[in-house]
DRENTOR-831142 format. One record per residue (C-alpha): chain; x, y, z; residue in three letters. Coordinates in steps of 0.5 Angstrom, whole numbers, plus 500, padded with zeros to 3 digits. Each point is the difference from the previous one (the first is absolute). Layout:
! DRENTOR-831142
+--------+-----+-----+-----+---------+
: cadena :  c1 :  c2 :  c3 : residuo :
+--------+-----+-----+-----+---------+
:      A :   X :   Y :   Z :     ALA :
...
+--------+-----+-----+-----+---------+
This chain:
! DRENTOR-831142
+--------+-----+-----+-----+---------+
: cadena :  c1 :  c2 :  c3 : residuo :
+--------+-----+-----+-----+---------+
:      A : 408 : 171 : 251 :     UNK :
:      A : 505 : 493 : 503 :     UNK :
:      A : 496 : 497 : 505 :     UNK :
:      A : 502 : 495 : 505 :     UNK :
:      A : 493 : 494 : 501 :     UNK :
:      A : 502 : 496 : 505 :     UNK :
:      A : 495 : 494 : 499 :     UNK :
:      A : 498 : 499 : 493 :     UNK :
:      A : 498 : 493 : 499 :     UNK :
:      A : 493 : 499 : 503 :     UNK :
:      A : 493 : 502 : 497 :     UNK :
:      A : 501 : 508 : 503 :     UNK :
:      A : 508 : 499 : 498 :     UNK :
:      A : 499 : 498 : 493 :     UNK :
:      A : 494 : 506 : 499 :     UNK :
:      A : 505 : 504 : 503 :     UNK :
:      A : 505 : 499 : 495 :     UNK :
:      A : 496 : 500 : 495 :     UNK :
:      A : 497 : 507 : 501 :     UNK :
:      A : 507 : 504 : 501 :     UNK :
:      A : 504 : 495 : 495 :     UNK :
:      A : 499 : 507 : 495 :     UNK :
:      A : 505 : 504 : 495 :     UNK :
:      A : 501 : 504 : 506 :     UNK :
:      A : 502 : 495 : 505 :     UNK :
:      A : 506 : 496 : 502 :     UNK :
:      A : 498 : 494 : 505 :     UNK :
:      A : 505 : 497 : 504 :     UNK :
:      A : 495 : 494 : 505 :     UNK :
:      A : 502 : 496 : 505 :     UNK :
:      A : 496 : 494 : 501 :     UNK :
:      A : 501 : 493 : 504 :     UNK :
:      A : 497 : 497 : 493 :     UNK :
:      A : 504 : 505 : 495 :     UNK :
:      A : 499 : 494 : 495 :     UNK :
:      A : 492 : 501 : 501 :     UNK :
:      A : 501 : 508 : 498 :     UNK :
:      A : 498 : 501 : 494 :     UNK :
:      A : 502 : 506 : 496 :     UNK :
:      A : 496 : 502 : 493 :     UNK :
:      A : 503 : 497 : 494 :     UNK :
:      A : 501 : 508 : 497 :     UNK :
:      A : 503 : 503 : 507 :     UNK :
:      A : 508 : 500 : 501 :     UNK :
:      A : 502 : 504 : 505 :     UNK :
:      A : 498 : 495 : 505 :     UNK :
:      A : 505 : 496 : 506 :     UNK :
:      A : 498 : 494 : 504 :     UNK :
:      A : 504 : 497 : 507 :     UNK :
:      A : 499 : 496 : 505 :     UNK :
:      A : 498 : 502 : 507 :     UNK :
:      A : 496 : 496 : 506 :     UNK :
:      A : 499 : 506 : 505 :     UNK :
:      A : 500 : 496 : 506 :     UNK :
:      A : 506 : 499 : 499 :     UNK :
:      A : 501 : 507 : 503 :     UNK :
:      A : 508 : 499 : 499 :     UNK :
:      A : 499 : 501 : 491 :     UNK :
:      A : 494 : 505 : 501 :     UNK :
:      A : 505 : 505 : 505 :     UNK :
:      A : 506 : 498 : 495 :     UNK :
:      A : 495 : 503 : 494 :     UNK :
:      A : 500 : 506 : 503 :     UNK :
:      A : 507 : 500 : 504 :     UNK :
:      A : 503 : 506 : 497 :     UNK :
:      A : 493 : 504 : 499 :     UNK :
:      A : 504 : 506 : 496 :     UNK :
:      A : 499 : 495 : 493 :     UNK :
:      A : 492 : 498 : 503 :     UNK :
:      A : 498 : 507 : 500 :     UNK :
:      A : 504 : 503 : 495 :     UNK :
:      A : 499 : 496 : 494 :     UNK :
:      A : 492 : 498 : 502 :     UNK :
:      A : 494 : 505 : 499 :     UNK :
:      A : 495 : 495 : 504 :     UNK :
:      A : 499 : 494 : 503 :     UNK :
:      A : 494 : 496 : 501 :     UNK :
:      A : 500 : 494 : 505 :     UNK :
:      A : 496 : 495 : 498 :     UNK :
:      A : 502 : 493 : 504 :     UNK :
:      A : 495 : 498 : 505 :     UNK :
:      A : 499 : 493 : 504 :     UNK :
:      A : 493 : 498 : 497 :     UNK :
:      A : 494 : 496 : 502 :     UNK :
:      A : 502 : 496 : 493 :     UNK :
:      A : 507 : 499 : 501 :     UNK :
:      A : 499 : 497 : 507 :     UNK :
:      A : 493 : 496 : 497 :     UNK :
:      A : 502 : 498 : 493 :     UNK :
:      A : 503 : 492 : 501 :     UNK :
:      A : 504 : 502 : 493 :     UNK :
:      A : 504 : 506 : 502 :     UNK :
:      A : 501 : 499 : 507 :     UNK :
:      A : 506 : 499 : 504 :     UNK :
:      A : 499 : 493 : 505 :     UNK :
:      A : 501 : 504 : 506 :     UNK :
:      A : 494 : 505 : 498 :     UNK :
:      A : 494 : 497 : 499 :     UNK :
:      A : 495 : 500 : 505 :     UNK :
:      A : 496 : 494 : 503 :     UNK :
:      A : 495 : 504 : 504 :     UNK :
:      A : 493 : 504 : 498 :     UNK :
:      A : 503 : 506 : 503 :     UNK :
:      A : 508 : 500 : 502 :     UNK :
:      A : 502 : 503 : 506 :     UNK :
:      A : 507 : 498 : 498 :     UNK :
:      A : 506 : 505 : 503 :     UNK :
:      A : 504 : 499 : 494 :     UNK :
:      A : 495 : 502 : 495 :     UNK :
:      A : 499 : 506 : 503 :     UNK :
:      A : 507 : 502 : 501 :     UNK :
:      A : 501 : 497 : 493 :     UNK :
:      A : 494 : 506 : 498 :     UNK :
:      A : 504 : 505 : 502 :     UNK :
:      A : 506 : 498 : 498 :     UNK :
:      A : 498 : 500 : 493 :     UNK :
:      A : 494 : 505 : 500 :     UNK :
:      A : 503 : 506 : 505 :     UNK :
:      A : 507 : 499 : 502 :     UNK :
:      A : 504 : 501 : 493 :     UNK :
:      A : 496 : 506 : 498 :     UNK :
:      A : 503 : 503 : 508 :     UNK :
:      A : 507 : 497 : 499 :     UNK :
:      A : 499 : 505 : 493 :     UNK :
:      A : 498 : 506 : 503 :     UNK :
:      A : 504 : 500 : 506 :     UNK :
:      A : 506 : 500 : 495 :     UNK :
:      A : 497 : 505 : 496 :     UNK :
:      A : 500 : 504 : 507 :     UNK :
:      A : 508 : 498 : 501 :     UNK :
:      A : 502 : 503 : 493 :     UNK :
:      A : 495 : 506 : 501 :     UNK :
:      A : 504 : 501 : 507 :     UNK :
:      A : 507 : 499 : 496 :     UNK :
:      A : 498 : 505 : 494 :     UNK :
:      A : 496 : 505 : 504 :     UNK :
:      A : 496 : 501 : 494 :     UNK :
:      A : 496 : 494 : 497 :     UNK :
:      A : 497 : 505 : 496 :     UNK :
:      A : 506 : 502 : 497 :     UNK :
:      A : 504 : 494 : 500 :     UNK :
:      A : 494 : 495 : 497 :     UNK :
:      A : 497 : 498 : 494 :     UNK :
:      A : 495 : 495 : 504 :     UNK :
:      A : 494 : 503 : 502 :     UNK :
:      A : 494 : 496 : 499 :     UNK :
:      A : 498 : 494 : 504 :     UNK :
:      A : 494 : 496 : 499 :     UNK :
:      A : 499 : 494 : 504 :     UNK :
:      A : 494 : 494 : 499 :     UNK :
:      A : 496 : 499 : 505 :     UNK :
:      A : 493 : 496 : 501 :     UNK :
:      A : 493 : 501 : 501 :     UNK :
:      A : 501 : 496 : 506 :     UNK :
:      A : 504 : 506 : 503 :     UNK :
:      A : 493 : 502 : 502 :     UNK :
:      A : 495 : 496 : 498 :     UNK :
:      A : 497 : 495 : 505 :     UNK :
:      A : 501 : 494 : 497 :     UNK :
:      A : 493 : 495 : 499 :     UNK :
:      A : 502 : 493 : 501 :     UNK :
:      A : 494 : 497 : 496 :     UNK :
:      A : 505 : 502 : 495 :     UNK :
:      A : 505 : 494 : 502 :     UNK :
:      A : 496 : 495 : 503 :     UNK :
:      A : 501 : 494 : 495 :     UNK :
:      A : 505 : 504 : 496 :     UNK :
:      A : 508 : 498 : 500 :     UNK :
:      A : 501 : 507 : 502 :     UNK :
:      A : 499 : 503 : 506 :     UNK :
:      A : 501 : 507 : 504 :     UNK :
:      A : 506 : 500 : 504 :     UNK :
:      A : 500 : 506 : 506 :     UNK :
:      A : 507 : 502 : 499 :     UNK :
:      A : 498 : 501 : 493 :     UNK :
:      A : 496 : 506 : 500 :     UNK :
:      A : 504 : 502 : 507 :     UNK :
:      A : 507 : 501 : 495 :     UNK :
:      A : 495 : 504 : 495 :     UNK :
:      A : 497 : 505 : 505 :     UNK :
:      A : 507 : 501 : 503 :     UNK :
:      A : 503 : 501 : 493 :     UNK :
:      A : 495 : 506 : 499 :     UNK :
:      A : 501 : 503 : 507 :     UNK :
:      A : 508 : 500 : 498 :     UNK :
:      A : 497 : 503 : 492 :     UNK :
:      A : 498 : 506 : 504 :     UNK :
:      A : 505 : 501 : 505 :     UNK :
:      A : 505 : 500 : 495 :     UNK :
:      A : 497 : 505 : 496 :     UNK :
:      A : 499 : 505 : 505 :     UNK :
:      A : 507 : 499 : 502 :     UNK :
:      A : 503 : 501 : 494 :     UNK :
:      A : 494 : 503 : 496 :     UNK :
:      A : 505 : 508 : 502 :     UNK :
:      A : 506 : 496 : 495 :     UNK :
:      A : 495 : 498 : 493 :     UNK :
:      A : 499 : 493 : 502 :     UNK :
:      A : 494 : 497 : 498 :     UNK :
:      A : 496 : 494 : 503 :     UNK :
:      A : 494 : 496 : 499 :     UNK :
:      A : 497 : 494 : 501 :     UNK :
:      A : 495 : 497 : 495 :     UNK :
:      A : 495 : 496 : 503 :     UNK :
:      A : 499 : 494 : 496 :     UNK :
:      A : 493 : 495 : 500 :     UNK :
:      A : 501 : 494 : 497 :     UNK :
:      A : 503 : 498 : 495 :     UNK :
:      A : 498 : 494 : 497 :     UNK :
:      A : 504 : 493 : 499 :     UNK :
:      A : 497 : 495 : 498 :     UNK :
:      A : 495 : 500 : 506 :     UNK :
:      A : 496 : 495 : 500 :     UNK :
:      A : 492 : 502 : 499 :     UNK :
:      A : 497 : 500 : 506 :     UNK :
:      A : 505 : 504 : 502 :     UNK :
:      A : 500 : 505 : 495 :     UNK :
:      A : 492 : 500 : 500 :     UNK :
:      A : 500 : 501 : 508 :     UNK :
:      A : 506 : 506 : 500 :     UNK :
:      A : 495 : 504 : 494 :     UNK :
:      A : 495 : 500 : 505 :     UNK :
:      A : 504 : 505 : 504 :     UNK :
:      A : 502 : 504 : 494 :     UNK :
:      A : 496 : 506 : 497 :     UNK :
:      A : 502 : 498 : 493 :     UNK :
:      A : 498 : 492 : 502 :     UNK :
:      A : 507 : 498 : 497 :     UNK :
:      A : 508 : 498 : 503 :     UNK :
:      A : 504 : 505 : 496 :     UNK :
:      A : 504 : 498 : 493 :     UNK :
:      A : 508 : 501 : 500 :     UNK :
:      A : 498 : 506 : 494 :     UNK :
:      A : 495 : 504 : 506 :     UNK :
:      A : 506 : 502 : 504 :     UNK :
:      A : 505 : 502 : 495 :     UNK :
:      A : 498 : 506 : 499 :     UNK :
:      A : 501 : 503 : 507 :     UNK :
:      A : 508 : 498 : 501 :     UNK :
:      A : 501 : 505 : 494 :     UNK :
:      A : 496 : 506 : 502 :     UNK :
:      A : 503 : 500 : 508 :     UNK :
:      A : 507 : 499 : 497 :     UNK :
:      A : 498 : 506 : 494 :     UNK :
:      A : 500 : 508 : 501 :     UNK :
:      A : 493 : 500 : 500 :     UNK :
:      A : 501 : 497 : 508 :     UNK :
:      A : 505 : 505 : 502 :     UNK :
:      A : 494 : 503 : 506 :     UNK :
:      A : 499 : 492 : 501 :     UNK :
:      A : 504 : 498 : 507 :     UNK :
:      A : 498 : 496 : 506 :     UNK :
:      A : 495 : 496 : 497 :     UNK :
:      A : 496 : 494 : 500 :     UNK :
:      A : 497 : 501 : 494 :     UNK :
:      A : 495 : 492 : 499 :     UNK :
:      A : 499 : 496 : 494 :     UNK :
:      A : 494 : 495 : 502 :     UNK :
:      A : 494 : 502 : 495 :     UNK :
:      A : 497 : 502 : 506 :     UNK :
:      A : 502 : 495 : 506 :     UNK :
:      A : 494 : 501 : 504 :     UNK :
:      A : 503 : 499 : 508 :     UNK :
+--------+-----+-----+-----+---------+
């Protein structure tokens, strides 16, 4: 299976990478750290470029001529996100997006949200629906016909704000609002497309641990049926299975990865 990951450096992005970097597959990633994608040291059928899909003109210019896209890929999974930690973390980032107050109302943090988190996964499907209305037959004229997006726990959970105070993270409003938006968007492309073959889930994921502090840690076990944050290797399991033929009657889902993130 050739498999297009875009965001592959991150804990998700690396677990993701690891699951699906078998004898069976060929991985070609887009990153906007491509140095930080790492591949096992025995799989070779792997590729790494630069993208920053902020960038809209460089993430449209991927997929300017549609035919190569949806002929040469059998799935693609979209695995970038603007996160609490790359807009909290000091040593990751950029100057204009750190915060400076408990809970940040700023218009370009929630535009930036969905630009990241929402927007390129519409721009992919609206080119999709061009070449589908080009071709008249998707389903003929297509290799690619599994999508799996990366969604959050917050794209349905109230958020408990015990769980920042005092902590370097913090719960942007427009984090979890991109979140629920890229779910909707999961399920009206599946039911659009579903007539053509395509499939497309969303894997709801809990959180993953990154060096959180303990405090943090403890409290957000609190909220979880399995008392504990996730480890990258309890969500590789799932990429594979939805992208597998065992999935072929799963489309239009948000299937959760949280150990039981209670609401």
């Amino acid at each position: 299976m050739r498999i297009l990951i875009l965001g592959g450096s991150g804990t998700a992005g690396k677990a993701i990478v690891s699951s699906l970097a078998t004898s069976e597959n060929e991985l070609v990633v887009y990153d906007l750290n491509p140095e930080k994608v790492i591949f096992p040291k025995d799989f070779h059928r792997g590729s790494i470029f630069f993208l920053d899909v902020r960038d809209t003109d460089s993430f449209d210019n991927l997929f300017f001529s549609a035919a190569p896209v949806f002929s040469e890929f059998d799935a693609l999974i979209y695995n970038i996100a603007a996160t609490t930690e790359l807009l909290t973390l000091q040593d990751s980032s950029p100057e204009e997006m750190k915060f400076e107050k408990a809970v940040d109302f700023n218009p370009e943090i929630w535009n930036l949200m969905f630009d990241i988190n929402v927007s390129p996964v519409f721009r992919f499907i609206s080119k999709m629906y061009y070449y589908m209305d080009e071709n008249q037959d998707l389903g003929k004229t297509t290799r690619l016909n599994k999508i799996i997006v990366t969604s959050s726990i917050y794209g349905r959970a109230i958020p408990d704000f015990n769980l920042y105070r005092g902590s370097q993270y913090i719960s942007f409003p427009g984090y979890g609002a991109s979140k629920a938006a890229l779910e909707y968007l999961v399920r009206w492309a599946a039911s659009f497309f579903g007539p053509l073959g395509l499939r497309i889930n969303a894997i709801s994921l809990g959180g993953v641990f990154n060096k959180h502090d303990d405090r943090f840690e403890q409290i957000y076990g609190t909220r979880v049926c399995l008392s504990r944050m996730a480890r990258p290797t309890d969500i590789q399991g799932i990429y594979p299975f939805l992208l597998s033929s065992h999935a072929d009657f799963i489309t239009g889902q948000v299937i959760r990865v949280d150990g039981g993130y209670l609401p």
